[in-house]
C-alpha positions as a Markdown table, in Angstrom:
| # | Residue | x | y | z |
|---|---|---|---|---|
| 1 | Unk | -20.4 | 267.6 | -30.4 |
| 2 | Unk | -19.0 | 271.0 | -32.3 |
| 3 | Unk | -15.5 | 268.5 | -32.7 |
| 4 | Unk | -17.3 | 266.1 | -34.3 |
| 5 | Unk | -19.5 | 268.9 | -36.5 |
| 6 | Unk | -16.1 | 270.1 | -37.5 |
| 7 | Unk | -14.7 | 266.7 | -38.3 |
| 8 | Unk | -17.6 | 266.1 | -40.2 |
| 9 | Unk | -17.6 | 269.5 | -42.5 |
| 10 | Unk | -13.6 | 268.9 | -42.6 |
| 11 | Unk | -14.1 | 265.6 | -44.3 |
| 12 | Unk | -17.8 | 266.5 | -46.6 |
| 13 | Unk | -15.4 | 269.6 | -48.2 |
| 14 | Unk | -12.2 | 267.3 | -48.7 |
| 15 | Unk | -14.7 | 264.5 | -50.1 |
| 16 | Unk | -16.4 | 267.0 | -52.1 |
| 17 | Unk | -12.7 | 268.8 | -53.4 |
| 18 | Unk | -11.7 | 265.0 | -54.7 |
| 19 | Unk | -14.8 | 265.2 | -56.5 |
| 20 | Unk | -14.3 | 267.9 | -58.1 |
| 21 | Unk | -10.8 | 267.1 | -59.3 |
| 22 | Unk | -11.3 | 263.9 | -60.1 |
| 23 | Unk | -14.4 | 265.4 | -62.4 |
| 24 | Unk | -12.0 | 267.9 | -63.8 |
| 25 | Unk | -9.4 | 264.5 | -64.7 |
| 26 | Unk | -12.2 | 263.2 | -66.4 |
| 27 | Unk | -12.9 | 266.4 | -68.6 |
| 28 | Unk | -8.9 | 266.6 | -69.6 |
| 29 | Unk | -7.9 | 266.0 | -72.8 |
| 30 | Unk | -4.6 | 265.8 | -71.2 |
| 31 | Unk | -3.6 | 262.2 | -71.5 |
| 32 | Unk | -0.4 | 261.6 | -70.3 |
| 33 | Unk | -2.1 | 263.6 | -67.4 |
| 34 | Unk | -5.0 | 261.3 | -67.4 |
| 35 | Unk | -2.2 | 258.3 | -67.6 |
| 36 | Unk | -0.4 | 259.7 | -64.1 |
| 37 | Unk | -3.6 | 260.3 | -62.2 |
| 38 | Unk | -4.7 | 256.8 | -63.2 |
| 39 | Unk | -1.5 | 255.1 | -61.9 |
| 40 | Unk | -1.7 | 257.4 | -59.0 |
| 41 | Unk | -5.3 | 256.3 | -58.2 |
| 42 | Unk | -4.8 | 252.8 | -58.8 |
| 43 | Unk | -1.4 | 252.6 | -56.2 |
| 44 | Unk | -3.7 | 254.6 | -53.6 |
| 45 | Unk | -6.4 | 251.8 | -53.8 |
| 46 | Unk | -9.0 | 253.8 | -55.7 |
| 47 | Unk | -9.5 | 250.9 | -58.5 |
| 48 | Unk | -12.5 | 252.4 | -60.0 |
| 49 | Unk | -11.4 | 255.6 | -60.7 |
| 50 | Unk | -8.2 | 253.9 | -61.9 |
| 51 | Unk | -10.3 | 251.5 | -64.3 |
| 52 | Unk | -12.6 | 254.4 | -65.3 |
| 53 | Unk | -9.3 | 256.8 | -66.9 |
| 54 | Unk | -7.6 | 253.5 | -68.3 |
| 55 | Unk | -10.7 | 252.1 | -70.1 |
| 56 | Unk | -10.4 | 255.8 | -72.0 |
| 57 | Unk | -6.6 | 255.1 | -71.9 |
| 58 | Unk | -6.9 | 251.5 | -73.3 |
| 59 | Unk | -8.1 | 252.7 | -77.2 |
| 60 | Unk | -6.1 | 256.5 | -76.9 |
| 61 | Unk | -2.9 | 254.5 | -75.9 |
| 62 | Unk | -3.6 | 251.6 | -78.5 |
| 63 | Unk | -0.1 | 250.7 | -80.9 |
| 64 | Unk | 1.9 | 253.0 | -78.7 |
| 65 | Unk | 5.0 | 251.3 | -76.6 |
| 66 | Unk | 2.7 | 251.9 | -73.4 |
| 67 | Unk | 0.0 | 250.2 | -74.6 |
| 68 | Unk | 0.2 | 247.0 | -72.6 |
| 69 | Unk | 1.3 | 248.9 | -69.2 |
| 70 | Unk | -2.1 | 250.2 | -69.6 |
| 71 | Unk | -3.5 | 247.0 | -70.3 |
| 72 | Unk | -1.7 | 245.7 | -67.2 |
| 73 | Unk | -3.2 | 248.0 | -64.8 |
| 74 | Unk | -6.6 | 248.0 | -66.2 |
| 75 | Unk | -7.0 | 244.5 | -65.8 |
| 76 | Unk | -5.3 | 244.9 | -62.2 |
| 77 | Unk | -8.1 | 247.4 | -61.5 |
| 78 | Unk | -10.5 | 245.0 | -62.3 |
| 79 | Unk | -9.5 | 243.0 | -60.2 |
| 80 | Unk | -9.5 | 245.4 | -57.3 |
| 81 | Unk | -13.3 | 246.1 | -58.2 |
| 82 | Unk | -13.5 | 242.2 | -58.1 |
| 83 | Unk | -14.6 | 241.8 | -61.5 |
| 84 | Unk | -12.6 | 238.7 | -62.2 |
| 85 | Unk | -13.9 | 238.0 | -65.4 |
| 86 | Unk | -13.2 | 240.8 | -67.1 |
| 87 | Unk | -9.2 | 241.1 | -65.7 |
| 88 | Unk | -9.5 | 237.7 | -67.0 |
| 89 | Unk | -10.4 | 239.0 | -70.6 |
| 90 | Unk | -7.9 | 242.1 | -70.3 |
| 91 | Unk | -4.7 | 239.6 | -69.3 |
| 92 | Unk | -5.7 | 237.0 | -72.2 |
| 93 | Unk | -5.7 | 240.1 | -75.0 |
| 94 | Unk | -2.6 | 241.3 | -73.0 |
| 95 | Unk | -1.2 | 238.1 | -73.8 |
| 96 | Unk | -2.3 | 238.2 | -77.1 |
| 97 | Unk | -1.2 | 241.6 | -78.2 |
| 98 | Unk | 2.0 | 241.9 | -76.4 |
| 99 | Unk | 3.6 | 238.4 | -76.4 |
| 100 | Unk | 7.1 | 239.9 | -75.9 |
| 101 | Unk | 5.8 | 242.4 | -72.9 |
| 102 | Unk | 7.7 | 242.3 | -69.6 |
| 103 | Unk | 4.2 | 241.8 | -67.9 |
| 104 | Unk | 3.0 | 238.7 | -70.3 |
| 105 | Unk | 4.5 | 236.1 | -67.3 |
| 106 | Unk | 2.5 | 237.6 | -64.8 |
| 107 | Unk | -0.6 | 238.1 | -66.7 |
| 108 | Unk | 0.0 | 234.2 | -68.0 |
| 109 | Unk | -0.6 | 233.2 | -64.1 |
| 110 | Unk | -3.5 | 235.8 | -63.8 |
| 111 | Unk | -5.3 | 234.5 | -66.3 |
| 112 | Unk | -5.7 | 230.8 | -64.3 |
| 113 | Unk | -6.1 | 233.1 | -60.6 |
| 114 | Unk | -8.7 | 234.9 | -62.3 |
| 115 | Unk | -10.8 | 231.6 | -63.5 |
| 116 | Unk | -9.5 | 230.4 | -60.1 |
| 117 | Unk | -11.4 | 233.3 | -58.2 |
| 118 | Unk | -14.7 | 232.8 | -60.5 |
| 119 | Unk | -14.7 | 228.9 | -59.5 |
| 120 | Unk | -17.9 | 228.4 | -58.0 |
| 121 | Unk | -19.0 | 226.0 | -55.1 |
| 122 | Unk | -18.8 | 222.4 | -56.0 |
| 123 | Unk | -22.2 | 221.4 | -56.5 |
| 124 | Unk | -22.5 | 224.2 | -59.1 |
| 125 | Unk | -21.4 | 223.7 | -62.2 |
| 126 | Unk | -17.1 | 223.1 | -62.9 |
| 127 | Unk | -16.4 | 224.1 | -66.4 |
| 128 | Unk | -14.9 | 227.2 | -65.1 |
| 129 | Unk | -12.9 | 225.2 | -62.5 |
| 130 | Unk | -11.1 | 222.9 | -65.6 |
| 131 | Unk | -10.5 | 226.4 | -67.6 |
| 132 | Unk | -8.6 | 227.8 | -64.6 |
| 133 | Unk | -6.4 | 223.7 | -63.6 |
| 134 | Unk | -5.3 | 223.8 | -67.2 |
| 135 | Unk | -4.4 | 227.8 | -67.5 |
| 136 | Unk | -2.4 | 227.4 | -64.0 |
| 137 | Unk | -0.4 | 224.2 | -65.6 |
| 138 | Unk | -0.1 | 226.3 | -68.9 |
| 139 | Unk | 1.4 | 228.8 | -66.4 |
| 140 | Unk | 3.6 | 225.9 | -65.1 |
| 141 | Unk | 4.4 | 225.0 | -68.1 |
| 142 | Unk | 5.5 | 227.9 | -69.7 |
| 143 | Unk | 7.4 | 228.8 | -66.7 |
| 144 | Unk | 8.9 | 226.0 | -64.6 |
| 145 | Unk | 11.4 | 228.0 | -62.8 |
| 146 | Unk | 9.2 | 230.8 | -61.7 |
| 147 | Unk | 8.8 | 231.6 | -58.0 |
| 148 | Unk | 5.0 | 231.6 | -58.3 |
| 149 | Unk | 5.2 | 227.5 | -59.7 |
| 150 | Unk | 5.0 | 226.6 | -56.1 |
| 151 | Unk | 1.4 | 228.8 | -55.6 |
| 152 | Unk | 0.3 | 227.5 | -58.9 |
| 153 | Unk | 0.3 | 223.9 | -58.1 |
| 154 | Unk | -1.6 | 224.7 | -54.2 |
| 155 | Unk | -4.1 | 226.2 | -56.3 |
| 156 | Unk | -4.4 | 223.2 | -58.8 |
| 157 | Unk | -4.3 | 221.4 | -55.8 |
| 158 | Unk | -7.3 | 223.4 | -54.5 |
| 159 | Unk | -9.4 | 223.3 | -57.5 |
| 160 | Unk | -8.4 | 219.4 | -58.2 |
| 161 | Unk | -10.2 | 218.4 | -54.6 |
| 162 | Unk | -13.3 | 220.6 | -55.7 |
| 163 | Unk | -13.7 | 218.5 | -59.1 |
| 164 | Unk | -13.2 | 215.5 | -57.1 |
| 165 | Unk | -16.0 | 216.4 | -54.4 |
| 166 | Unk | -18.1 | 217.4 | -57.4 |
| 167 | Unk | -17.8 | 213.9 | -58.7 |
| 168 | Unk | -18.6 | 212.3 | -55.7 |
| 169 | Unk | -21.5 | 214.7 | -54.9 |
| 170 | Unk | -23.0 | 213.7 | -58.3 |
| 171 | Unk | -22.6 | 210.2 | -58.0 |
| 172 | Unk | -24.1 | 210.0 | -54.4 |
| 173 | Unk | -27.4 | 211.9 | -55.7 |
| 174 | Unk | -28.2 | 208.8 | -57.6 |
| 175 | Unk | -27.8 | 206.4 | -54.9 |
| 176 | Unk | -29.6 | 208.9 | -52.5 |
| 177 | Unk | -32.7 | 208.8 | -54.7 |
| 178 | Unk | -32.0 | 205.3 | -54.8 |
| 179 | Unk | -31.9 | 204.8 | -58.7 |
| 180 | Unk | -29.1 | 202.1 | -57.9 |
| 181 | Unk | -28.6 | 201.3 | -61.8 |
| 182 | Unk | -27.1 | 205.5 | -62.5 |
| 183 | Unk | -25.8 | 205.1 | -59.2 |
| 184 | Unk | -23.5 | 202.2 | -60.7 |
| 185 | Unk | -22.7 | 204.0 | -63.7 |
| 186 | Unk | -22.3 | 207.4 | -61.8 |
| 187 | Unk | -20.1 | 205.6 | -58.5 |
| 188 | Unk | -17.7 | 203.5 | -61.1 |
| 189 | Unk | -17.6 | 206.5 | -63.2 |
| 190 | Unk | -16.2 | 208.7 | -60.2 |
| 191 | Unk | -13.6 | 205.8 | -59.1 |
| 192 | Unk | -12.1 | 205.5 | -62.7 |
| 193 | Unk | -11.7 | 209.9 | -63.1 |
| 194 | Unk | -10.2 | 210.0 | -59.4 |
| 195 | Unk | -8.7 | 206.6 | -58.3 |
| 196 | Unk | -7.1 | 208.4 | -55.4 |
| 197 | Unk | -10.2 | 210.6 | -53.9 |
| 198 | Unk | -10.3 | 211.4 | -50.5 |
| 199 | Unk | -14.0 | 209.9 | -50.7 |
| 200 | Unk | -12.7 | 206.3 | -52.3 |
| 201 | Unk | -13.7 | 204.4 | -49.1 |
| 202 | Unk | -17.4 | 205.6 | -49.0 |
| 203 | Unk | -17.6 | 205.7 | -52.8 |
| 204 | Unk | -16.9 | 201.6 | -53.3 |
| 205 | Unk | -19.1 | 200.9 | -50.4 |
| 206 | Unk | -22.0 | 202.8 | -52.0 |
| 207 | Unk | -21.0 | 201.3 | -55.1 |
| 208 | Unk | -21.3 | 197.5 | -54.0 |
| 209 | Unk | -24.6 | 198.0 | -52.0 |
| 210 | Unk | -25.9 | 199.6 | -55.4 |
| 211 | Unk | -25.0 | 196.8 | -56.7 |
| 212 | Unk | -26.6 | 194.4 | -54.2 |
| 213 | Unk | -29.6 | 195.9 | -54.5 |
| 214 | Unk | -30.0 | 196.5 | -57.7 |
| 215 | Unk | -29.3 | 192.7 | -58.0 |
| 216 | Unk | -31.6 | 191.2 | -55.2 |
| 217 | Unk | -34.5 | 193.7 | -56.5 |
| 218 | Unk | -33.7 | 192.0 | -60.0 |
| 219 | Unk | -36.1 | 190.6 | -63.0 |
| 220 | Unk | -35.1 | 186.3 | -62.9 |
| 221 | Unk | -32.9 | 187.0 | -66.2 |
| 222 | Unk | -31.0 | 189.6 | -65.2 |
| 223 | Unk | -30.2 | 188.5 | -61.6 |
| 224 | Unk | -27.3 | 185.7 | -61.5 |
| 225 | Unk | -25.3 | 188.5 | -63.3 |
| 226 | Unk | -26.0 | 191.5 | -61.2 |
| 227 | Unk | -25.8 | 188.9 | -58.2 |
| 228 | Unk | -22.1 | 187.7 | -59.6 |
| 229 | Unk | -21.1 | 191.3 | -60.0 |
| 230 | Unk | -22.0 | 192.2 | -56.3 |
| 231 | Unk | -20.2 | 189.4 | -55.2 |
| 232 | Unk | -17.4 | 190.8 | -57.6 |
| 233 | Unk | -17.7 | 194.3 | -55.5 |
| 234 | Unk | -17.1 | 192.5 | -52.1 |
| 235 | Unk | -14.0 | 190.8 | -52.6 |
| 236 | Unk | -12.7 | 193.8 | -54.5 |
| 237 | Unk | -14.3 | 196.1 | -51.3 |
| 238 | Unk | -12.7 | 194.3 | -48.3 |
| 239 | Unk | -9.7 | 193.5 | -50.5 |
| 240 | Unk | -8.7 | 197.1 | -49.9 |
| 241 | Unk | -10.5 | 197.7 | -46.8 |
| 242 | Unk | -10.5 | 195.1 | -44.3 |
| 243 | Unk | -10.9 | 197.0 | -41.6 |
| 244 | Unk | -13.9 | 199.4 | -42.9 |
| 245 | Unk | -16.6 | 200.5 | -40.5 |
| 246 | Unk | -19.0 | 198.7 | -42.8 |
| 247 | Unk | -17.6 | 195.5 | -43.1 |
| 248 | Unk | -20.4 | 193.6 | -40.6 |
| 249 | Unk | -23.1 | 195.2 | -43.7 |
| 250 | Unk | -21.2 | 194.4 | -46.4 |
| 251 | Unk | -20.5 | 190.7 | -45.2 |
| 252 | Unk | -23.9 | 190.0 | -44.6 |
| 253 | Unk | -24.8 | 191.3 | -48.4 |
| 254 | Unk | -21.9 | 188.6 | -49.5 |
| 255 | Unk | -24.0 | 186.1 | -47.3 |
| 256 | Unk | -27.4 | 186.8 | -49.0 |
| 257 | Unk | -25.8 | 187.5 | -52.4 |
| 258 | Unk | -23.8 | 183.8 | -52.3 |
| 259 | Unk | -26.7 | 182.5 | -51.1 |
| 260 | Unk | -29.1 | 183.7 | -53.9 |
| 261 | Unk | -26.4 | 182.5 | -56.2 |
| 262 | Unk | -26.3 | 179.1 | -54.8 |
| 263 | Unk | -29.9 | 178.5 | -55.0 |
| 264 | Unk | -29.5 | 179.8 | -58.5 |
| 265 | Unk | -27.0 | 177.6 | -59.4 |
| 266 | Unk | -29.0 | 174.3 | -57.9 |
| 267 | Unk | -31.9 | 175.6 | -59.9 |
| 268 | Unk | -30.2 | 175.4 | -62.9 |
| 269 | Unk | -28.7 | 172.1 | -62.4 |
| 270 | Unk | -32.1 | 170.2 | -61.3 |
């Protein structure tokens, strides 16, 4: 027990000691002092103490040849307190400022791993997702023989598959609430942005009995065409899936739809 009281008072003076320095830091009007101790801080993990010197450092240093270093590690700090957005903000003006600075490449691909960290989950909204795809192929872009080109594209692949599950999450709320005419639009609409989803299978399936709903629920003058376009949807459905799980479903819609459309037909004709 006295061990641990010692430990205790050991560690409450050395925590109180930093304090104090640090407070005296604070208080200097020695910059290039200020400038060290802010490095210092931000190599020994202390990122808020780093940001809080070089955010003073930032307008003190500004038009002086170590201007952008500070920019550098200030938005680095912000990223250690995981405040993304602003380290997003400090590599764009780093960018901006200092296009001919040594640290310019890496901020170029901070800027997209920023937006890339702010992505949210995929049934939120994706704007920010888009902003970080097209600053990580800017990155690309700019710097095709870079060795981060091969983390850039895993993380375009990343946030690629979360605008591609957005899609189909959107486009299956419609036919969940079964409002099979949005579903249509919303289900064709995902196909046509992502041909190659993961979710194409599932997404034509819910897309033709959308369509054969819609078209056997039908007002008389609307239903041969809804009914034609259903059948459409089959032959375009087990076209490319033959062997699909639904396929006793979906040729028992083909059955009713042809049906429907024969009877039409004979209708018409007598």
């Amino acid at each position: 027990m006295k061990n641990l009281g010692l430990i205790f008072i050991l560690v409450l003076v050395l925590f109180t000691t930093g304090c104090g320095d640090y407070n005296k830091i604070l208080k200097s009007t020695d910059y290039e002092f200020k400038y060290k101790k802010a490095i210092e801080y931000y190599e020994d993990g202390e990122y808020v103490r780093a940001g809080t010197l070089l955010q003073e450092l930032v307008n003190i240093y500004r038009g002086t040849s170590r201007a952008d270093k500070i920019y550098y590690y200030y938005a680095k700090s912000m990223i250690g307190q995981k405040d993304y957005l602003m380290a997003g903000h400090y590599f764009k003006t780093l960018i901006k400022e200092f296009p001919t600075s040594e640290y310019v490449e890496e901020a170029q691909f901070m800027v997209g791993y920023c937006a890339y960290l702010l992505s949210p989950k995929p049934r939120l909204d994706q704007s920010v997702t888009a902003e970080a795809i097209d600053a990580m192929q800017l990155y690309i872009n700019l710097y095709p023989f870079s060795d981060r080109v091969d983390e850039a594209n895993r993380l375009i692949d990343e946030l690629q598959n979360k605008l591609v599950y957005k899609s189909y999450l959107n486009a299956k709320l419609y036919y969940d609430f079964e409002n099979y005419k949005a579903a249509v639009v919303a289900l064709s609409n995902s196909l046509k942005d992502y041909p190659d989803s993961r979710y194409r299978e599932e997404l034509m399936y819910m897309l033709l009995k959308s369509k054969y709903l819609l078209a056997v629920r039908s007002v008389a003058d609307k239903q041969e065409e809804r009914l034609s376009s259903a059948l459409d949807e089959y032959f375009t459905f087990v076209d490319e899936f033959p062997e699909s799980e639904h396929k006793k479903e979906v040729d028992k819609f083909y059955e009713t739809t042809a049906e429907m459309l024969n009877y039409k037909e004979q209708s018409n004709t007598n």
